[in-house]
N, C-alpha and C positions, 0 to 999 in steps of 0.2 A: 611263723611269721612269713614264711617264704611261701606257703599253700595261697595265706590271705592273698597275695602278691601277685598269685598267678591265678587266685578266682577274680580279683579286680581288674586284671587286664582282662581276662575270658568277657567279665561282663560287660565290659567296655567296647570290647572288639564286636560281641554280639549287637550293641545297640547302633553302632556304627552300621555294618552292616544291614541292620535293619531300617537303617535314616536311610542308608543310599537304595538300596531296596524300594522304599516307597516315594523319594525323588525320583528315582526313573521312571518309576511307574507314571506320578504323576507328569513331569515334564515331559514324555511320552505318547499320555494321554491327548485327543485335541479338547480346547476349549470350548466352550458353549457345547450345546445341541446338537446330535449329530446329525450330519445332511442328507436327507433322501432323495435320490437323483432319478426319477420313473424318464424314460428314455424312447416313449413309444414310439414305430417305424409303423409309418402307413405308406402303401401302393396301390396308386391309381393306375388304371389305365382307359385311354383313349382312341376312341375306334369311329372312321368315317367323318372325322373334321374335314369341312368344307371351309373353304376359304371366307371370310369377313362372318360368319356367325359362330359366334360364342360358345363352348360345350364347357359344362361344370360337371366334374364329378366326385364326390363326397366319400367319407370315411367314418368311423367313430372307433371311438376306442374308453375305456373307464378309468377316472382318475379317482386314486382309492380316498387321498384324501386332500383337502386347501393345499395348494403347490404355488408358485413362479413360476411364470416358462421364461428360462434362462435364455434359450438359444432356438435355435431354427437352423437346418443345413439341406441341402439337396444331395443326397446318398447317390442318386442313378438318374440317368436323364438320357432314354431311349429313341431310335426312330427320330422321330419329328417334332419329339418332346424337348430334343440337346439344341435345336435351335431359333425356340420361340417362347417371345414371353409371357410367364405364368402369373397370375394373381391368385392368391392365398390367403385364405380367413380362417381363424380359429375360433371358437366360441365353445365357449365355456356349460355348465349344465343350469347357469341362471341367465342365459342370453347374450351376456356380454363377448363381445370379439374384439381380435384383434388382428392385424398384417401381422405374422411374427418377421416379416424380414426387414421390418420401419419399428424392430424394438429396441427402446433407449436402456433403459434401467430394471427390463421385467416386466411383467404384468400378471397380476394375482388371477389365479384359477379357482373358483371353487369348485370341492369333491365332485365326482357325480361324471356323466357320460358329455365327452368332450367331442365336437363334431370338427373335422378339418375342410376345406373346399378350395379345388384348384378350378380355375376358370381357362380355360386356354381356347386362342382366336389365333387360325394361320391369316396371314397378310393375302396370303399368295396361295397357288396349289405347290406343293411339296415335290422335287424330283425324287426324295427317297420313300414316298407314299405318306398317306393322312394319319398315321396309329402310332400309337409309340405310347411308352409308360413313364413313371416315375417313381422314385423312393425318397421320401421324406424322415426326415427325424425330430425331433421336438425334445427337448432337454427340459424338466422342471428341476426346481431343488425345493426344499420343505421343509420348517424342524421338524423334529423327530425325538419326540418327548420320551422315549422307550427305554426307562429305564433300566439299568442292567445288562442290556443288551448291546452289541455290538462295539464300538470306541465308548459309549461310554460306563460299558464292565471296568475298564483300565484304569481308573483309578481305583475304583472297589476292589478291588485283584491284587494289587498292590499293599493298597494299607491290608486285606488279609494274612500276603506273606508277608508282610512287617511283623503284623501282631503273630504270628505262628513262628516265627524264627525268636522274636523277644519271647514267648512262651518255653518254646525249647528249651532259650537258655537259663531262662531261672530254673526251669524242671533241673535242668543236668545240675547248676550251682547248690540247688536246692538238694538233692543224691548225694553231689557231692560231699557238700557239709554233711549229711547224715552217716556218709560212710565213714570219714574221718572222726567222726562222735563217739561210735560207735565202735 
């Protein structure tokens, strides 16, 4: 009477164990889709701006796949670059652009070869000379349908060592009983 007593706690304690086991995992896990953040940095630079005409110079870089551009920042702002103002276009591999630095809520990218374009005009001639560079960065986010992979293994990972520690324990309960039969 007293074996039943301590394989009913055993198997109780094992399931326990394996409930919190796979709450962790899950509440652990994040929710939805996981996010793909492509973060590409382009640098321009600019050589021989004359005063009141306009010089544009372009970049490209490949978006693997449909994205958001989240955000927009200026990384580095050289020379005569740190204090004159820049306009900026982005466009996408179906045509579409946008200012990222006049964005509200995002704006969808599709996949495919993404062109950037700073236009920069000095007012004036420059006492620290006409050239100077820039470092941009461009933030998308994306789902990320990829199964098994990454955040979202952690749940799958979880309910495994659930089921494999409740396996364990009916194996050992199961021995158990046989050896006492026996």
């Amino acid at each position: 009477m007293n074996r039943s007593r301590g394989l009913a706690a055993s198997a109780i304690g094992a399931f326990v164990v394996a409930a919190v086991a796979l709450g962790a995992g899950l509440a652990l896990a994040p929710v939805g889709a996981a996010r793909a953040a492509p973060a590409p940095l382009f640098t321009l630079e600019f050589t021989g701006l004359t005063p009141g005409v306009p010089q544009t110079e372009s970049s490209t870089f490949q978006l693997d796949r449909a994205a958001t551009l989240a955000s927009f920042a200026w990384l580095e702002q050289t020379g005569v670059m740190a204090s004159i103002a820049l306009e900026i276009e982005v466009c996408d591999s179906t045509g579409s652009c946008v200012d990222p630095t006049a964005l509200g809520a995002g704006f969808p990218f599709a996949a495919g070869t993404v062109s950037v374009a700073v236009t920069a005009e000095l007012a004036q001639a420059a006492g620290n000379g006409e050239t100077g560079s820039i470092v941009g960065q461009l933030t998308f986010v994306a789902d990320d349908e990829l199964a098994f992979t990454g955040a979202n293994a952690a749940p799958w990972a979880a309910t495994a060592l659930a089921a494999l520690a409740a396996g364990a324990l009916l194996l050992a309960l199961l021995r158990r009983r046989e050896d006492s039969s026996g």
